[in-house]
Backbone as a ProteinNet text record, in pm:
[ID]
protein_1_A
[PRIMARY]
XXXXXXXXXXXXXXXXXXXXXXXXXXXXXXXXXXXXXXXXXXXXXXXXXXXXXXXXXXXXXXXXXXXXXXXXXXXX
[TERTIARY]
1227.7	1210.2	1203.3	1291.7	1248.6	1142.7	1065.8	980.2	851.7	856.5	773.8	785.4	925.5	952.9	908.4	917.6	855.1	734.6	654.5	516.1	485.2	532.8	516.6	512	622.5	661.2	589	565.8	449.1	288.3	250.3	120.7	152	307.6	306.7	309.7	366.5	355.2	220.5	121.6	-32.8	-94	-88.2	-110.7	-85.6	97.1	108.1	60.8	34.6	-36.3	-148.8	-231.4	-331.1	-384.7	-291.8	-308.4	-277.3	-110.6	-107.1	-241.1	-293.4	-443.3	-534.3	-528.3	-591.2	-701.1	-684.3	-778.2	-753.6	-853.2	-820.2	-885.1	-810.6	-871.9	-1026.8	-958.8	-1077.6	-1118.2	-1049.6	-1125.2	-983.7	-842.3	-764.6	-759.1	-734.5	-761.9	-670.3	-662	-590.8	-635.7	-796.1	-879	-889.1	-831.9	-855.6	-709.8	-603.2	-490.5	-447.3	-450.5	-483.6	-326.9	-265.3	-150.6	-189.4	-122.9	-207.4	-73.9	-70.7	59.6	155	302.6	393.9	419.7	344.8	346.9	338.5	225.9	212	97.6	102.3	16.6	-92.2	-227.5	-355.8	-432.4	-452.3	-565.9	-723.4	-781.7	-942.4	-1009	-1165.9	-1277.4	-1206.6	-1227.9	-1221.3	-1356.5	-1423.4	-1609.2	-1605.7	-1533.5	-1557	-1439.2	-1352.5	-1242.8	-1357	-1279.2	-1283.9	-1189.8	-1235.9	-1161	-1083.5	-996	-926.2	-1038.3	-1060.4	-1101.7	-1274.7	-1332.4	-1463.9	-1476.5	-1371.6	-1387.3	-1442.3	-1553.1	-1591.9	-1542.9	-1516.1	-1499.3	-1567.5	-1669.2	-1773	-1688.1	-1752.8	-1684.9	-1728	-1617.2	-1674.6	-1541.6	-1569.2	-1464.9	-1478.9	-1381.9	-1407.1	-1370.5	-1456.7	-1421.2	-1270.7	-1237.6	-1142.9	-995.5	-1015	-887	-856.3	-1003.7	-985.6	-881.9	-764	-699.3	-758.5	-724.8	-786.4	-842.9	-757.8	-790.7	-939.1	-991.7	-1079	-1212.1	-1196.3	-1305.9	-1300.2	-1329.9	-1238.8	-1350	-1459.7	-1557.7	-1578.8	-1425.1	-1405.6	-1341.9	-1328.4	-1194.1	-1122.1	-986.8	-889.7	-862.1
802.9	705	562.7	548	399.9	401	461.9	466.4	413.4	516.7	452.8	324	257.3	164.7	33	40.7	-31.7	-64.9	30.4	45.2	-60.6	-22.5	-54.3	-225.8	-215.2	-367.5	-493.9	-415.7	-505.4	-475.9	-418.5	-427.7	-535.9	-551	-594.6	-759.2	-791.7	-945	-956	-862.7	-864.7	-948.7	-851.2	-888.5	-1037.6	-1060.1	-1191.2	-1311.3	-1296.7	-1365	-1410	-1279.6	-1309.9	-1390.9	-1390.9	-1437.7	-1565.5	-1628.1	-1752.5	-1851.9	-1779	-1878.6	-1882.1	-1837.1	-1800.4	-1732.9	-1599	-1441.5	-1328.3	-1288	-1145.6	-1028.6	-942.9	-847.7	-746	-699.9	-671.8	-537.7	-439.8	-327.1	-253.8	-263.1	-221.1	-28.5	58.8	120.8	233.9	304.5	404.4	407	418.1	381.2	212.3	113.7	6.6	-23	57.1	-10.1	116.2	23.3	72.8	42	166.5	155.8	171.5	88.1	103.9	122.8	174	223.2	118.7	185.1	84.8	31	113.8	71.3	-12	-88.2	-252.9	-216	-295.3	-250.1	-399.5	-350.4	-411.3	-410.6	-442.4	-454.4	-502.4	-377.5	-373.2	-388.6	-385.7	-437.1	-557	-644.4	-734.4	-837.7	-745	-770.2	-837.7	-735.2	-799.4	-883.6	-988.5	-1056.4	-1164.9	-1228.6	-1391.4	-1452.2	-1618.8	-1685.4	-1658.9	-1647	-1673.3	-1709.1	-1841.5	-1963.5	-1872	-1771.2	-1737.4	-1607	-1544.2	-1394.6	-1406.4	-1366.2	-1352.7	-1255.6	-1151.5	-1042.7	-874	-907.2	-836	-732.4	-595.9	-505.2	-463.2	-410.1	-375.4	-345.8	-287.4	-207.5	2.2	31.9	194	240.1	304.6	283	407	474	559.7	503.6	378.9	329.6	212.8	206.7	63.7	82.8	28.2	7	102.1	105	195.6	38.5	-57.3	-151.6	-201.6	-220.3	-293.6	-183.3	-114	-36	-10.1	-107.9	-140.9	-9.5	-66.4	19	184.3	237	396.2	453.9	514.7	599	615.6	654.8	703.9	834.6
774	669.4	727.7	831.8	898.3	914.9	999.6	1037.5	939.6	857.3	754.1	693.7	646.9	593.5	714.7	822.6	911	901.3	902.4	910.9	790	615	522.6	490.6	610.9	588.7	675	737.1	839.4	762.3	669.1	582.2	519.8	448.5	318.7	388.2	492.2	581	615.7	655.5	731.5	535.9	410.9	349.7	296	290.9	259.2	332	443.2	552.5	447.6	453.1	450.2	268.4	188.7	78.1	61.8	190.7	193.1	227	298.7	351.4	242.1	118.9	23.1	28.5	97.5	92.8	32.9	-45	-78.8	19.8	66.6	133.6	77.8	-47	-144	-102.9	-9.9	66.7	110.8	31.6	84	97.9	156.4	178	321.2	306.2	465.9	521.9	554.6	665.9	709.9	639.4	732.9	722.3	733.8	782.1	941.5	1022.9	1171.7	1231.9	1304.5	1340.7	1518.5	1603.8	1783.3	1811.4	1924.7	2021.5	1989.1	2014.5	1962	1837.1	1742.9	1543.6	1508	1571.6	1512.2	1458.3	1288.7	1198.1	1224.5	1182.3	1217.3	1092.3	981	883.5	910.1	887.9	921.2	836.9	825.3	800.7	667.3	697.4	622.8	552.5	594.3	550.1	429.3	337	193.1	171.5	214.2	268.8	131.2	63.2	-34.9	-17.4	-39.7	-91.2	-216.2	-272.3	-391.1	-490.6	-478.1	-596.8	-550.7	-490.6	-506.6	-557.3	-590.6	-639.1	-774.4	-811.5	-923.7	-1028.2	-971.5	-1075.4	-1042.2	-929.7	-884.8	-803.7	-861.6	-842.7	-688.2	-578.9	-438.1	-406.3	-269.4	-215.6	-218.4	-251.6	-252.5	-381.6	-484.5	-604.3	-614.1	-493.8	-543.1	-542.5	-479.5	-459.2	-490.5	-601	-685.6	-841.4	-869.9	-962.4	-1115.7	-1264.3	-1336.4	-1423.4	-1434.9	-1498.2	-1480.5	-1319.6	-1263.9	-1357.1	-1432.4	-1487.3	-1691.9	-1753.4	-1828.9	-1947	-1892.9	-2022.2	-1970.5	-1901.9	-1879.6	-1971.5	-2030.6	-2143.8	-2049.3	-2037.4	-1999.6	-2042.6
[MASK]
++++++++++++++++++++++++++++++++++++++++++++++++++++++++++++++++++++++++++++

């Protein structure tokens, strides 16, 4: 369980990092969170990476691991 909770906690700092500068990752995902020898966590493709103040609304990323909200005209 450390183990994991380590791992977890170094995404959740890679993330806050990356939101203080005002970015959204926009592509979060298990394939772009990259663990290298020694369990230091690495967040990848950041392609579709915005400013904050430029996100429109425009849907992108992987739709399986996009939120249920971000799809509003779906039934549930």
């Amino acid at each position: 369980m450390k183990h994991v909770t380590g791992i977890a906690i170094q995404l959740a700092e890679g993330l806050k990092y990356i939101h203080s500068k005002g970015y959204l990752h926009r592509d979060l995902k298990l394939e772009n969170i990259l663990v290298s020898e020694g369990d230091v966590v690495k967040l990848g493709d950041v392609g579709l990476s915005k400013a904050e103040d430029e996100v429109t609304g425009t849907q992108c990323g992987t739709r399986l691991y996009a939120a249920p909200e971000v799809f509003p005209d779906q039934k549930q």
